[in-house]
Phi, psi and omega in degrees: 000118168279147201251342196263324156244054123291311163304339147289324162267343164259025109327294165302318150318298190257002154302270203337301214308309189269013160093031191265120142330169169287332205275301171310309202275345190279311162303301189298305186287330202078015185237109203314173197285323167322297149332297165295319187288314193295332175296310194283357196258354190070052200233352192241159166221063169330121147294164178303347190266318164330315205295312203296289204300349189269318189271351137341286198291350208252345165081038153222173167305137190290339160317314179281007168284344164244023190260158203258147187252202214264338212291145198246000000 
């Protein structure tokens, strides 16, 4: 399992879920728009302290940024 896009996708998932731009979480979070984008394509390896403030801005647990989907 690559863990950097799992972590990617259930980001870009749960941005869609509360209905947020890249734009929206980049004003909440402070982590450029680039950024997010290079995290949802998995191309990034957020620390645990990224994990928390990315799931801060988006108003889920931070757990849920890593629990395993159906995806191989």
């Amino acid at each position: 399992m690559d863990m950097r896009k799992l972590v990617g996708r259930n980001f870009a998932r749960l941005r869609r879920e509360k209905g947020l731009t890249q734009e929206e979480v980049e004003a909440r979070s402070g982590f450029s728009q680039q950024y997010l984008s290079s995290l949802e394509r998995g191309r990034r390896n957020p620390t645990v302290i990224t994990l928390y403030e990315l799931a801060q801005a988006l108003g889920v647990n931070h757990v849920d940024l890593i629990e395993p989907d159906d995806e191989v």
